[in-house]
C-alpha positions in Angstrom: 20.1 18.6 -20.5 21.8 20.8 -18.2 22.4 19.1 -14.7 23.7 21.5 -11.8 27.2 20.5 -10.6 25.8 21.1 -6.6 22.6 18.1 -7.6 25.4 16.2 -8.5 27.0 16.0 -5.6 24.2 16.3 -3.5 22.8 13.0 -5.1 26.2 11.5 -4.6 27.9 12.3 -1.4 25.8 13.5 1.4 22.1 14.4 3.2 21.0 17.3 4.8 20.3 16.4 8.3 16.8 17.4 9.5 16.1 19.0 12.9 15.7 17.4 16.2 12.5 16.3 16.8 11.0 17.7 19.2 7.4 16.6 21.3 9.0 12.8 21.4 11.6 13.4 24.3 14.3 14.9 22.0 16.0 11.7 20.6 14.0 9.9 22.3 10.3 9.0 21.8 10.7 8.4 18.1 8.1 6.2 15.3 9.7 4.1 13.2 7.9 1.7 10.5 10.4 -0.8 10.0 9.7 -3.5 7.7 10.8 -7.1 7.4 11.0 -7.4 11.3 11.0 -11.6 11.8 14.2 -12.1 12.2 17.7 -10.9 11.6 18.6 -7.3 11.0 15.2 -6.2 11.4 14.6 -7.7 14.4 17.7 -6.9 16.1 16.9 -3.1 15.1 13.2 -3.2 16.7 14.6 -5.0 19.8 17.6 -1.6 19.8 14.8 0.6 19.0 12.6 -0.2 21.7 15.3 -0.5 24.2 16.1 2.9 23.5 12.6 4.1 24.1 11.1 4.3 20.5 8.0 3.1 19.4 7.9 0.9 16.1 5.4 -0.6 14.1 7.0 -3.8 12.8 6.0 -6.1 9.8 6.7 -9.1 8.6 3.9 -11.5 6.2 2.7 -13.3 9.6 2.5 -11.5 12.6 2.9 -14.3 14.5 6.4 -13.9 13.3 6.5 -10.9 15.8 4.8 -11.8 18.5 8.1 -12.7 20.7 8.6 -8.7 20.1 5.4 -7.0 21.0 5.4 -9.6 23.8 9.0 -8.1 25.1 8.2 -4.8 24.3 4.2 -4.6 24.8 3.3 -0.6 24.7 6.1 0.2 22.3 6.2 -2.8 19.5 3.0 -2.4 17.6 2.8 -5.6 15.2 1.5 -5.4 11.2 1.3 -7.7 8.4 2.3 -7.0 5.1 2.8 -8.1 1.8 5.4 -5.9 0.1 4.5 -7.0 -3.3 0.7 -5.8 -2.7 0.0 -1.6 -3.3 -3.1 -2.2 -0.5 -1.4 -4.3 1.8 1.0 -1.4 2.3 -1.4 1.8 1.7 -2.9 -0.3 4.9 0.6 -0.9 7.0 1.3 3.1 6.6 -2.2 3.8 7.5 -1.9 1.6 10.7 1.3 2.7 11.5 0.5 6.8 11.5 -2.4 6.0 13.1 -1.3 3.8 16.1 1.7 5.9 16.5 0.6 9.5 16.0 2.6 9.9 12.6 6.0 8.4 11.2 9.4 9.6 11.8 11.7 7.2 10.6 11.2 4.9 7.7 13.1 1.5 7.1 12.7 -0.3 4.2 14.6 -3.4 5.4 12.5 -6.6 4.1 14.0 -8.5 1.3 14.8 -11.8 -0.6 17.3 -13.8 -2.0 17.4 -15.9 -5.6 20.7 -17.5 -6.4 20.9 -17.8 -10.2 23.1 -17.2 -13.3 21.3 -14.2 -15.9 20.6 -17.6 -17.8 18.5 -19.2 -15.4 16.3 -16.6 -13.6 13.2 -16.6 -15.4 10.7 -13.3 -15.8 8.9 -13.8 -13.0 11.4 -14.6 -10.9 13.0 -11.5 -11.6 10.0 -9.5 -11.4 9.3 -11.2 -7.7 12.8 -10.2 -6.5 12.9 -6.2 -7.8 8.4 -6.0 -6.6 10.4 -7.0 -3.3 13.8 -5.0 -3.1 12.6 -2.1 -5.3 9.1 -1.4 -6.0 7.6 -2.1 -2.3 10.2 0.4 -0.8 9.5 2.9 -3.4 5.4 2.3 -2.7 5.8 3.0 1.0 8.4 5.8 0.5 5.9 7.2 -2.0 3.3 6.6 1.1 4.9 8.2 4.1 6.3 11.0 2.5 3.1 13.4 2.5 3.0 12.6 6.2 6.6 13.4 7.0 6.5 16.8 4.6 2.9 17.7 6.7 4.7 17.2 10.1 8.4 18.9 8.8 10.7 16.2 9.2 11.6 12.8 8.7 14.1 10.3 8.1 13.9 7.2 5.5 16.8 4.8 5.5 16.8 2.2 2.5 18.7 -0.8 3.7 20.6 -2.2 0.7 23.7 -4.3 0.6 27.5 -3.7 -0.3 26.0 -5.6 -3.7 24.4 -2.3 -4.3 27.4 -1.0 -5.4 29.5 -4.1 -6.6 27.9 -7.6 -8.3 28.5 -11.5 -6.9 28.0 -14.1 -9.5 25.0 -16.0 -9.0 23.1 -12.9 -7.6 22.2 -11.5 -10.6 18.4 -10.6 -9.6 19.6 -9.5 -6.1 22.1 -7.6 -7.1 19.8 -6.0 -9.6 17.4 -4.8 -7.2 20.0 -3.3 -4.6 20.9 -1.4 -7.2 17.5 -0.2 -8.3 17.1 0.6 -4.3 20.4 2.7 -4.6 19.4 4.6 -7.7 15.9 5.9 -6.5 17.8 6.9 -2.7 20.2 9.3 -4.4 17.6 11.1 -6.8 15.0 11.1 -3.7 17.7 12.2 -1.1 17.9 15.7 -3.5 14.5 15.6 -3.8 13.6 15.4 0.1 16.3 17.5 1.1 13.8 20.4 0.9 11.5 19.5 3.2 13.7 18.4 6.1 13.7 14.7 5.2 17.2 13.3 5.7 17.4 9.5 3.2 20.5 7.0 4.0 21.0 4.0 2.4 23.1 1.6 4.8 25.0 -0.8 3.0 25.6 -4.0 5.7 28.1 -6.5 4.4 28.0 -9.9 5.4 26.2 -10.6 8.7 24.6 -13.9 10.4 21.1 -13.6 9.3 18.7 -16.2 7.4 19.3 -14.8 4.0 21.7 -17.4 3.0 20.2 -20.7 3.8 16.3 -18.6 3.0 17.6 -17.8 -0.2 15.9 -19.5 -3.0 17.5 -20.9 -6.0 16.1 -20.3 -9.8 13.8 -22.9 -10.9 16.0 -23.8 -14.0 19.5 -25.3 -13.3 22.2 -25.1 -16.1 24.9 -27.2 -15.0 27.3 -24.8 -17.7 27.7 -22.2 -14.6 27.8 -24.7 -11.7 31.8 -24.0 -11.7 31.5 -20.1 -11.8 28.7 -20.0 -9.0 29.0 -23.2 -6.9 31.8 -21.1 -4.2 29.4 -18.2 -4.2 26.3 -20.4 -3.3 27.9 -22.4 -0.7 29.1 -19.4 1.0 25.9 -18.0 1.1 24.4 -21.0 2.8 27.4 -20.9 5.3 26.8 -17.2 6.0 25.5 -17.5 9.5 27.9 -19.8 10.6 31.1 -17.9 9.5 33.4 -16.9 12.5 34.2 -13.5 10.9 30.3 -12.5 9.8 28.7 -9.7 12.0 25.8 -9.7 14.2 22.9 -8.4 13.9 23.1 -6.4 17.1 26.4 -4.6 15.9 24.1 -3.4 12.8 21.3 -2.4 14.7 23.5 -0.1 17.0 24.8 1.7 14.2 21.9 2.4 12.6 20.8 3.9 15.8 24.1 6.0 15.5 23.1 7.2 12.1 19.5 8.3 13.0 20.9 10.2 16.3 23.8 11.7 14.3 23.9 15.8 15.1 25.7 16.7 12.3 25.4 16.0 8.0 25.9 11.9 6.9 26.5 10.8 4.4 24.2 9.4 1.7 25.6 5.9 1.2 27.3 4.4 4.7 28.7 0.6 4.7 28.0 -1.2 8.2 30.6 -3.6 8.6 34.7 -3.4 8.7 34.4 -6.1 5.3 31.9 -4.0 4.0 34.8 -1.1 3.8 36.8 -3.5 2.4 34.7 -5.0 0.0 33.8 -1.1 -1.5 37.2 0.1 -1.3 38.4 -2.7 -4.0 34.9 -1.7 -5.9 36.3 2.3 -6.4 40.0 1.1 -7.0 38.9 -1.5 -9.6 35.8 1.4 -10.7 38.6 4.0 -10.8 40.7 1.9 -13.6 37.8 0.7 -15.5 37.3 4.5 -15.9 40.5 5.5 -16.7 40.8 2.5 -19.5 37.5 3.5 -20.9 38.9 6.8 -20.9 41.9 5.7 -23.5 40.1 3.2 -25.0 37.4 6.2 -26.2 40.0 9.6 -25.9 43.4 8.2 -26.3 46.4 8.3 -23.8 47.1 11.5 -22.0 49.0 13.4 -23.7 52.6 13.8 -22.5 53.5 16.7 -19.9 55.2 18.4 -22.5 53.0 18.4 -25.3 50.9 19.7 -23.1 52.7 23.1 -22.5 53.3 23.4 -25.8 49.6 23.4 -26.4 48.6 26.1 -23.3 51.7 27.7 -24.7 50.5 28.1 -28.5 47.2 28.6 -27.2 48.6 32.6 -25.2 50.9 33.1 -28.2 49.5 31.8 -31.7 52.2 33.6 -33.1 
């Protein structure tokens, strides 16, 4: 198979950016579905949205977890349930959303769950419960809203992963796993939108004071064997929101607003957070020499400078 070098680095580095919309007050006046909206990074992005003059359908399993938002913002917050892990609970969430809202302009598959576990101990249907969560639901309402953002000519669908989508904790196997998933499907669907005017961004927060770490479940089966390998991990997790250094949810909120207002090109994959950065930039360095060691491991050393003149040289004048 012959790939194009351009899909390449379409899939890798940037998006298209779509045109302004227009009939919605310019940047203003826009309809977002943004999922997992109880609390956290979802909430603090309705509250933003809203503030800015957006209109949002929000989810969350119980919509009495959002009643404090369509209460603060009553004309503007318009409150579903859904089950991610159900195909009709969120064929009816899109439906309710386009309806209510006159269409859909900005997707954000946000809603997830933890599982702390070694490979060892997450069973099948743990597994399967965390990637129907972080992967398949996002795909399923992605596959959903994007005949009605092709139909209207633009849109915007940001995936929210994690800097674990690029890099792997220990002890977060499953989680881990399903950022990665999320990842994998933005970068082949970001090509694939590009044509019709639908700008995809995966934002990649790092560590910010949410409920994911004290939420998180544990697997069901304990083996005490990686208790000294994952104990730090799991006890930072639980600690998460109390950590002096951990961002708040506001701070990712009002950059994700910056992303979807952005005038010009973005990039595909953008880390919220100054550990985030941090976190990645170790990831390429330590990427970078697995690569090159794989590289002598299968190919040998470089060959010296010299040798190598010798052969361009032999090559022009075979004698």
């Amino acid at each position: 198979m012959t790939v194009d070098r351009r899909t390449v680095t379409m899939a890798v580095t940037t998006t298209s950016h779509p045109e302004r919309l227009t009939g919605h007050g310019g940047t203003m006046g826009r309809r977002w579905l943004v999922t997992g909206c109880s609390s956290g990074l979802g909430h603090a992005l309705a509250t933003a949205a809203a503030r800015a003059g957006d209109a949002l359908a929000v989810t969350a399993r119980k919509t009495a977890d959002l009643e404090d938002l369509a209460a603060a913002w009553p004309g503007r917050i318009v409150p579903i349930p859904l089950e991610l892990r159900d195909a009709a609970s969120c064929e009816e969430a899109v439906r309710t959303a386009a309806d209510r809202l006159g269409g859909i302009d900005i997707l954000v598959n946000n809603a997830g769950i933890g599982l702390f576990g070694a490979v060892e101990e997450v069973s099948d249907a743990e597994l399967r419960d965390q990637l129907e969560t972080l992967a398949v639901g996002p795909w399923r309402l992605t596959r959903l809203v994007l005949p009605l953002m092709r139909a209207q000519g633009h849109g915007h669908i940001v995936n929210v992963s994690s800097v674990v989508g690029r890099i792997a904790f220990p002890g977060l196997a499953a989680y881990v796993a399903g950022k990665h998933a999320l990842e994998g499907m933005s970068q082949a669907l970001a090509v694939e939108a590009a044509p019709h005017n639908i700008r995809v961004t995966v934002v990649e927060p790092g560590m910010f004071a949410t409920r994911y770490g004290t939420s998180m479940a544990q697997a069901h089966r304990r083996i005490p064997a990686y208790d000294a390998t994952n104990r730090e991990m799991l006890e930072g997790a639980r600690g998460l929101a109390e950590h002096p250094e951990t961002g708040r949810p506001e701070d990712f909120a009002a950059r994700v607003l910056d992303i979807v207002g952005a005038k010009d090109p973005t990039p595909l994959r953008i880390p919220v957070g100054d550990d985030a950065y941090g976190y990645l930039e170790l990831a390429e360095q330590a990427s970078r020499d697995e690569f090159a060691a794989a590289r002598i491991l299968t190919q040998g050393p470089p060959a010296p400078a010299a040798d190598l003149t010798a052969g361009r040289a032999a090559a022009v004048d075979p004698g």
